[in-house]
LUMGU-67893 format. One line per 4 residues: number of its first residue (from 1); their letters; for each residue x, y, z of C-alpha. Coordinates in nm, 3 decimals. Example, Ala and Ser with C-alpha at 12.3 -4.5 7.8 and 13.67 -1.06 7.14 Angstrom:
<votors>
1) AS) 1.230,-0.450,0.780 | 1.367,-0.106,0.714
</votors>
This chain:
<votors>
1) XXXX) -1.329,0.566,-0.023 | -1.631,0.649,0.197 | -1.408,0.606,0.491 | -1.175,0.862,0.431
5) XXXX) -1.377,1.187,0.542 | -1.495,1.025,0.808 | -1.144,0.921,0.907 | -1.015,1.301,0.895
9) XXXX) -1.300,1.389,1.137 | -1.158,1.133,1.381 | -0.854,1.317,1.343 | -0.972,1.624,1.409
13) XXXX) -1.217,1.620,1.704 | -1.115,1.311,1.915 | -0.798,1.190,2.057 | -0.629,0.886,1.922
17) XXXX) -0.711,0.649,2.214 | -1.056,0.724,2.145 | -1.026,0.656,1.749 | -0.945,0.369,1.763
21) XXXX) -1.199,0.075,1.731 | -1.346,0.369,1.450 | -0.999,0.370,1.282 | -0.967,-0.027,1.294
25) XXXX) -1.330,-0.058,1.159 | -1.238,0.167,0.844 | -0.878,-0.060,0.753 | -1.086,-0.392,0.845
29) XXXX) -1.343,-0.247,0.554 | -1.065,-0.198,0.320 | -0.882,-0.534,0.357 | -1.173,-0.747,0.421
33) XXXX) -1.412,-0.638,0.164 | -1.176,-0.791,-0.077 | -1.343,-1.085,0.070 | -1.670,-0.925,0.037
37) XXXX) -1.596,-0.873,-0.335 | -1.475,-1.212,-0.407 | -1.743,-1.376,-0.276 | -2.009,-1.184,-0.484
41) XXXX) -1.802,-1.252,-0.785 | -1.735,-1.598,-0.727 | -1.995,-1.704,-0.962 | -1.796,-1.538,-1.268
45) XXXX) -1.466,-1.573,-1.131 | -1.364,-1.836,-1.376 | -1.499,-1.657,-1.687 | -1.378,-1.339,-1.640
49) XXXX) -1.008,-1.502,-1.496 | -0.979,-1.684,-1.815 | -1.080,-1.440,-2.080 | -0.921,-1.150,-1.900
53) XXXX) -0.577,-1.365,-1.932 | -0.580,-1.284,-2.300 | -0.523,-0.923,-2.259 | -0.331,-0.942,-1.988
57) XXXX) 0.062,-0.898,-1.961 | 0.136,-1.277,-1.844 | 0.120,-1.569,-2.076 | -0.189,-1.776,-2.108
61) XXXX) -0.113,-2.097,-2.023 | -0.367,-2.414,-2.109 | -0.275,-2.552,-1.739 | -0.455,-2.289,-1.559
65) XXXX) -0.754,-2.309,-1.767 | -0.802,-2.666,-1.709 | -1.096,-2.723,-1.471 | -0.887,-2.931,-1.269
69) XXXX) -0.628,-2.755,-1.203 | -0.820,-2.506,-1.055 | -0.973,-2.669,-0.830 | -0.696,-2.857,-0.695
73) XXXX) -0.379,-2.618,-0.697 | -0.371,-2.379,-0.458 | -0.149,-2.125,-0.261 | -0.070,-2.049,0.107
77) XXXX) 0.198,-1.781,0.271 | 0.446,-2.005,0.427 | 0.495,-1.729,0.751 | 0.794,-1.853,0.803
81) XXXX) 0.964,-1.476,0.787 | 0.791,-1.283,1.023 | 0.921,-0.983,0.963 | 0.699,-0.604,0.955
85) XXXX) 0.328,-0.607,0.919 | 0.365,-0.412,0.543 | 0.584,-0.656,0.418 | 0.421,-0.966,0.552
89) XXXX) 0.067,-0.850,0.457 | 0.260,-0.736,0.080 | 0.349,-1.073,0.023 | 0.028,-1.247,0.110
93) XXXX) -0.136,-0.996,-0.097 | 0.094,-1.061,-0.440 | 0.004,-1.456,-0.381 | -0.380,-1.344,-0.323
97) XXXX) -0.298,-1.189,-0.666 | -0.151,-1.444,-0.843 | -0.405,-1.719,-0.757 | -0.717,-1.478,-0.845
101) XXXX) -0.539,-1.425,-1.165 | -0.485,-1.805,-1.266 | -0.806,-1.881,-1.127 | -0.629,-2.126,-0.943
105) XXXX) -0.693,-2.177,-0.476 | -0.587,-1.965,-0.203 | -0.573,-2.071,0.167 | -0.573,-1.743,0.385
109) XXXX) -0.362,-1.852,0.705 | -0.323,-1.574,1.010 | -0.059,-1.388,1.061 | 0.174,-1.476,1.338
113) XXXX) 0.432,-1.262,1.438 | 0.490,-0.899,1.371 | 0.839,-0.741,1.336 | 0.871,-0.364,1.477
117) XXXX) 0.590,-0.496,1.787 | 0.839,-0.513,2.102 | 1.138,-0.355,1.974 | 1.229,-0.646,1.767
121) XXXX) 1.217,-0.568,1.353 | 1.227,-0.960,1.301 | 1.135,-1.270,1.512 | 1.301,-1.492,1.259
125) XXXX) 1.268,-1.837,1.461 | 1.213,-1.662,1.779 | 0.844,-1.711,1.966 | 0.647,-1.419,2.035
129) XXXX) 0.421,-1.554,2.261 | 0.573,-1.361,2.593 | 0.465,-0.988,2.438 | 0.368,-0.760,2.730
133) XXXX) -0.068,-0.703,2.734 | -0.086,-0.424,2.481 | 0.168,-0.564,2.221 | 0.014,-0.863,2.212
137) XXXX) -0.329,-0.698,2.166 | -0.208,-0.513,1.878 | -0.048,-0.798,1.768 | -0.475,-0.982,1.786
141) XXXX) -0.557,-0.641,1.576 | -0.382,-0.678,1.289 | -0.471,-1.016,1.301 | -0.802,-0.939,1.251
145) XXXX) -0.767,-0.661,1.000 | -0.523,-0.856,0.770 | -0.774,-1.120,0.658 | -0.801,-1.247,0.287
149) XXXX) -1.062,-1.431,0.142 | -1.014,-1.861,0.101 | -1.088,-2.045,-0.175 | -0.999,-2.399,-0.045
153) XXXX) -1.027,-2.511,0.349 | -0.763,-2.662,0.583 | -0.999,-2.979,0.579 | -0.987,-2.996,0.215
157) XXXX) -0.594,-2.962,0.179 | -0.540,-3.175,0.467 | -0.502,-3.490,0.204 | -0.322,-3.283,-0.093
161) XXXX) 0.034,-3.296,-0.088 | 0.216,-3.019,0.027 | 0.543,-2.860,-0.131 | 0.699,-2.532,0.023
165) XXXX) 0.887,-2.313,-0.172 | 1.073,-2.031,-0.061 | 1.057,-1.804,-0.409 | 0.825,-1.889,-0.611
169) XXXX) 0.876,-1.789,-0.950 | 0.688,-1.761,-1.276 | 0.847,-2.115,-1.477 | 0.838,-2.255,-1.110
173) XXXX) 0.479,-2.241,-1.049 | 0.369,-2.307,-1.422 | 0.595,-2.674,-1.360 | 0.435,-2.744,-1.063
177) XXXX) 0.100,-2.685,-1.171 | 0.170,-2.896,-1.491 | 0.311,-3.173,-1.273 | 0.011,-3.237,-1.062
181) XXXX) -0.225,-3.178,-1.340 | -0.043,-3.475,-1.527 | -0.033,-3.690,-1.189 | -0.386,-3.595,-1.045
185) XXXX) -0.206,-3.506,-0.715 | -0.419,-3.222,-0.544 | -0.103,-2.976,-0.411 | -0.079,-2.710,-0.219
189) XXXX) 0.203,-2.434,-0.286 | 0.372,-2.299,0.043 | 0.603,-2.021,-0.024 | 0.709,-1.670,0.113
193) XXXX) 0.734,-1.464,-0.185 | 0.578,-1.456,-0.536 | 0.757,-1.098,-0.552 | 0.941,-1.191,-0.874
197) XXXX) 0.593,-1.300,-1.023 | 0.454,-0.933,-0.976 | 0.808,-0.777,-1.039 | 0.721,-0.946,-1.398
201) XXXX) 0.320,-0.908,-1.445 | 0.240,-0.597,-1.198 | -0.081,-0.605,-1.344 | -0.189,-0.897,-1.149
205) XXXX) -0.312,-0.681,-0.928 | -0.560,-0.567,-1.092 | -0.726,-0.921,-1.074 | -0.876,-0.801,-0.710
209) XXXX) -1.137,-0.571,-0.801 | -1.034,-0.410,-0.490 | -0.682,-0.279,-0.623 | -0.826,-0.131,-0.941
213) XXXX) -0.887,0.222,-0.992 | -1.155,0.420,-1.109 | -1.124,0.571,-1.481 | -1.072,0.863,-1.508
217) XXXX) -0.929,0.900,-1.183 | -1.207,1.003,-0.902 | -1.186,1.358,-0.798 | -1.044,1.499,-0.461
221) XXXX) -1.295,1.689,-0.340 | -1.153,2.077,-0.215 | -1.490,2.212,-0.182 | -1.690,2.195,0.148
225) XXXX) -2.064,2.059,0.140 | -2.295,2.348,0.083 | -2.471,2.461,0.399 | -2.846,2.387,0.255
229) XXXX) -2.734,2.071,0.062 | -2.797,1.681,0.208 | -2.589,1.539,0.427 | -2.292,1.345,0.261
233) XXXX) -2.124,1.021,0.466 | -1.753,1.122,0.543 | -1.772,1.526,0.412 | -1.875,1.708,0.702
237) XXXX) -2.025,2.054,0.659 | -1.746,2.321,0.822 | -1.502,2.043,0.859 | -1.408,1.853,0.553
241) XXXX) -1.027,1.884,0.465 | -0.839,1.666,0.230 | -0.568,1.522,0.367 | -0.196,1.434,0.256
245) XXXX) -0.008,1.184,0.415 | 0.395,1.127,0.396 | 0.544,0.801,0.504 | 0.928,0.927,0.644
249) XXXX) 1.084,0.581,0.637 | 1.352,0.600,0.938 | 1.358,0.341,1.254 | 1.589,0.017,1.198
253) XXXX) 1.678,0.172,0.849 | 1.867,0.462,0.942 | 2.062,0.254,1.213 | 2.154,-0.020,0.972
257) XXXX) 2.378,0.064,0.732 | 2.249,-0.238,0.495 | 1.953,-0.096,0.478 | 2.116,0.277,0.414
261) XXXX) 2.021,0.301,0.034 | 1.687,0.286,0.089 | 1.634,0.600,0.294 | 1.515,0.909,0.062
265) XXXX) 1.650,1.231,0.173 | 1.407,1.480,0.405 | 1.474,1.728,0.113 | 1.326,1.452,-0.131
269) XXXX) 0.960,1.441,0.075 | 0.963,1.816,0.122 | 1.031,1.904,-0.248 | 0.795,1.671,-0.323
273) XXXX) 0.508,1.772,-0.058 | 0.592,2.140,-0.206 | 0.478,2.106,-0.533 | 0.127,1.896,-0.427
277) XXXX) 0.050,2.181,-0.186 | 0.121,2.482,-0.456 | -0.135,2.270,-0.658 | -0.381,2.281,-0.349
281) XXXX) -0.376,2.627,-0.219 | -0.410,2.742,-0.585 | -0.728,2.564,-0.559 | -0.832,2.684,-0.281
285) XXXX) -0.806,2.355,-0.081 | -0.850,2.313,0.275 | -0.567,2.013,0.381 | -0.391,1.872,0.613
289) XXXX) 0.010,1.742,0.618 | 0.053,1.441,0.853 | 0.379,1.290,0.849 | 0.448,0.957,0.961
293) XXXX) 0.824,0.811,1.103 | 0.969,0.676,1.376 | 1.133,0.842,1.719 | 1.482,0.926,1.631
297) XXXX) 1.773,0.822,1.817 | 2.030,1.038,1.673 | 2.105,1.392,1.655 | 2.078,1.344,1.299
301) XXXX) 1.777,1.186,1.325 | 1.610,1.476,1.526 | 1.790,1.717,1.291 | 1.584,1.579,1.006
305) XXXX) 1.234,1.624,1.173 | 1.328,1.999,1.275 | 1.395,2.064,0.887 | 1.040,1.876,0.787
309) XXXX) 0.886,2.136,1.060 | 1.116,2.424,0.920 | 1.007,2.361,0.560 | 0.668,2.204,0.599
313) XXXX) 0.514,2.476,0.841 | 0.170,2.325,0.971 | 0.265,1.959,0.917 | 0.141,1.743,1.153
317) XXXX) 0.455,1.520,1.305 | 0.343,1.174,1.425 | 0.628,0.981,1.540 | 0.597,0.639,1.665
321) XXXX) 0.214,0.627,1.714 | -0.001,0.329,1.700 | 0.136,0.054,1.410 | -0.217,-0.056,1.331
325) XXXX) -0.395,0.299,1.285 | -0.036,0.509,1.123 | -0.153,0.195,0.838 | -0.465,0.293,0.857
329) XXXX) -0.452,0.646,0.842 | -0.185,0.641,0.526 | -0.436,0.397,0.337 | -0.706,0.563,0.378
333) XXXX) -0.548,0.959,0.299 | -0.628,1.153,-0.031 | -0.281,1.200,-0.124 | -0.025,0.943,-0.059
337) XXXX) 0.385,1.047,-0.071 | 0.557,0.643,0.003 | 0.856,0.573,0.132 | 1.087,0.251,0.017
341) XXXX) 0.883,0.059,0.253 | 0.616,-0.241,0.220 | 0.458,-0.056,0.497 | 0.317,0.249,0.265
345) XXXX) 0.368,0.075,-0.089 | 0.073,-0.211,0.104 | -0.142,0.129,0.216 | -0.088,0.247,-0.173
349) XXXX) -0.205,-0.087,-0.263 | -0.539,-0.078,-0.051 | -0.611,0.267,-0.178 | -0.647,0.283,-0.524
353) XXXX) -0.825,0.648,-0.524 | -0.567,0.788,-0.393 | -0.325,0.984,-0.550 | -0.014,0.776,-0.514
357) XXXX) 0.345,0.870,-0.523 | 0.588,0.624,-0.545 | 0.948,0.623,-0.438 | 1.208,0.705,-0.716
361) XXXX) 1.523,0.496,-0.834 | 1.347,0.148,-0.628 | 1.614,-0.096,-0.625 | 1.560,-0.422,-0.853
365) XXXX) 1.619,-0.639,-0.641 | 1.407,-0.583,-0.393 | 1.104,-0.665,-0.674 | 0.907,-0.304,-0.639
369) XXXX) 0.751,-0.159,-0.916 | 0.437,0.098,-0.945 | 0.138,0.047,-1.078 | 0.039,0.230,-1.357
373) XXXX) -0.214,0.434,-1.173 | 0.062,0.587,-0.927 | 0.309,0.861,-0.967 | 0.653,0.837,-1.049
377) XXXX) 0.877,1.110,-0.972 | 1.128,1.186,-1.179 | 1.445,1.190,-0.959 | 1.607,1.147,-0.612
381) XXXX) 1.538,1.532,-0.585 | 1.114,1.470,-0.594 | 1.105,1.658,-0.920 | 0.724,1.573,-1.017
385) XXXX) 0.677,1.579,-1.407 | 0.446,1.793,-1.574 | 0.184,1.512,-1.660 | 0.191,1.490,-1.245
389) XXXX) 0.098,1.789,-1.205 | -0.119,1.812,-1.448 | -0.318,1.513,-1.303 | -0.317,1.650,-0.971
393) XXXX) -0.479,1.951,-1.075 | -0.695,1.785,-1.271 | -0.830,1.599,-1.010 | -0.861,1.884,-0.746
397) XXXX) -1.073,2.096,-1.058 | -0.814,2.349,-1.140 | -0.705,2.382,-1.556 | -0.394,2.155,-1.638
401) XXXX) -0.045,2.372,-1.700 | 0.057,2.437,-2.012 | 0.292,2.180,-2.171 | 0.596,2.442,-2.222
405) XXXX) 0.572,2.461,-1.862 | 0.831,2.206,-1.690 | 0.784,2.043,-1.357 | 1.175,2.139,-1.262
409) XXXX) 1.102,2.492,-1.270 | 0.829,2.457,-1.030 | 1.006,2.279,-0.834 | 1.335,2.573,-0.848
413) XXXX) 1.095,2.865,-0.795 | 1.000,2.664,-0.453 | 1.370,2.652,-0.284 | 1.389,2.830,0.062
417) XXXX) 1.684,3.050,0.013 | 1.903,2.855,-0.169 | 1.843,2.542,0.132 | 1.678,2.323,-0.098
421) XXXX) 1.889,2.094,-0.382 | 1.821,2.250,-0.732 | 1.747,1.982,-0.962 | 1.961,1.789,-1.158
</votors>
């Protein structure tokens, strides 16, 4: 992305406060120019929908392709579980999916209360219209920045009939589309999640031009602009860095035990973060480590952050800053290490360039799968396979390894005196 450099600047020579309208320019680009993109596509949109459906993991189904039907079925996030801004704006973005992959509507509604915005991770049936002044303008900002592109109006849905459904599945949606094909009923699909839609066809995604990335995989620049070269947008000459970001997942998970099995250990992100920067000093790159998580409230807590400081010298700790640009500044970073969190798996989402690690051993239930252009690390330890590393380098200009070498032995030769789990 062209904003990235430019982003790292900001980060660099100017204090947050005055970053910001910069920062929320830069996320605004990367959510709303899926409208952009849909708009200048619109013209094909059917076409390409329809024939890409043939090669495409989901069945084809003669309902979708029926004219009709697709211009009288549509979708719309219920908002009825207001819960954090990753997991709110993940959900609206699967249905975005879905519907530009049937070719069928999509009615883009605002959303209207944030979880983790005045202390409170959910607001459930609870009104958040007393926020103090800057909650509630941060509240207005991601407003603004989470904004999808409509296919249908309120006006026009205003006489279809209207069915909500809290989980819509795959059998669910193909009925309901049948039904008011075979009635001539314009409807209009409410429904929180389509999670088990994506969970089955994750390459839905890849319906928003947006989502898709570049083949072969665009290269992370290490090298800084030569002095007598032209001027390039976002790689400033002296101060161009790539920069790896690390979403540390604590908050309302580590004090509720039912969310317990989703935390990843600190030894998990550093083992991990290891092995991507042996790959970038041994090419020479000039990076930074910002790591993103929430103020601890435990000695535990604050014993984890003094062992990411310990074994991550030079990492940049942000704890607790600004919702709106921490989102920004993990979806816009070269190198992405996610937590077990809609808040960084969204920011993965939105940055297909990136180079993307997911989470290890994600629980089924909860729906979360890659895509095929992120990295999967082989175990709760953050053992990267070779292939990983391989890519990584690849993409930074050094020679892949050799394939007798194995990831896990990297991975051993980098333990701290014994402090860090071997491998298993």
């Amino acid at each position: 992305m062209r904003e990235r450099s430019f982003l790292a600047l900001l980060l660099f020579l100017a204090p947050v406060a005055l970053c910001q309208q910069q920062h929320e320019n830069g996320m605004q680009q990367s959510v709303s120019s899926i409208a952009n993109t849909s708009a200048s596509s619109s013209s094909s949109s059917s076409s390409s929908s329809s024939s890409s459906s043939s090669s495409s993991s989901w069945p084809s189904l003669p309902v979708y392709s029926n004219p009709w039907t697709q211009q009288n079925v549509a979708l719309v996030y219920a908002h009825q579980l207001m819960d954090g801004v990753g997991a709110q704006t993940m959900r609206m973005l699967e249905l975005y999916a879905v519907a530009k992959s049937l070719n069928i509507g999509y009615l883009h509604r605002p959303i209207r209360c944030i979880g983790h915005v005045d202390g409170r991770v959910h607001f459930r049936k609870s009104d958040c219209s007393g926020l103090k002044e800057a909650d509630k303008r941060l509240v207005e900002k991601l407003r603004r920045l989470i904004t999808l592109p409509s296919t249908v109006t309120e006006e026009q849905v205003s006489g279809w009939e209207h069915k909500y459904v809290p989980k819509l599945g795959w059998n669910t949606l193909a009925g309901l589309a049948e039904d008011a094909l075979q009635r001539k009923r314009p409807l209009l699909i409410s429904t929180e999640f389509a999670t088990s839609i994506l969970h089955n066809y994750s390459d839905m995604y890849l319906a928003v031009p947006q989502f898709q990335a570049k083949h072969p995989s665009a290269r992370l620049v290490c090298d800084r602009p030569q002095p007598d070269a032209p001027p390039q947008q976002g790689r400033p000459y002296l101060l161009h860095g790539l920069r790896l970001a690390v979403h540390f997942r604590r908050g309302d998970i580590a004090e509720n035990k039912r969310w317990a099995d989703r935390m990843l250990s600190p030894y998990y992100f550093i083992n991990v973060v290891r092995q991507i920067m042996q790959v970038l000093d041994d090419a020479g790159c000039i990076f930074t480590i910002e790591v993103f998580t929430e103020t601890p409230h435990t000695a535990e807590g604050k014993a984890e952050l003094q062992l990411l400081q310990q074994h991550l010298p030079g990492a940049v700790l942000l704890v607790s800053t600004d919702l709106a640009w921490s989102w920004q500044m993990l979806a816009t970073a070269d190198i992405l290490v996610m937590s077990n969190s809609a808040f960084s798996l969204s920011a993965a989402l939105l940055n297909p360039d990136g180079f993307n690690v997911f989470f290890p051993n994600a629980k089924q239930q909860q729906f979360r799968v890659p895509l095929k252009h992120w990295i999967m690390p082989l175990d709760s330890n953050g053992t990267l396979s070779a292939a990983a590393v391989d890519e990584l380098k690849r993409r930074v200009g050094l020679a892949p390894q050799s394939k007798e070498e194995d990831a896990a032995a990297a991975v051993a030769a980098m333990q701290v005196n014994g402090a860090l789990p071997s491998p298993t």
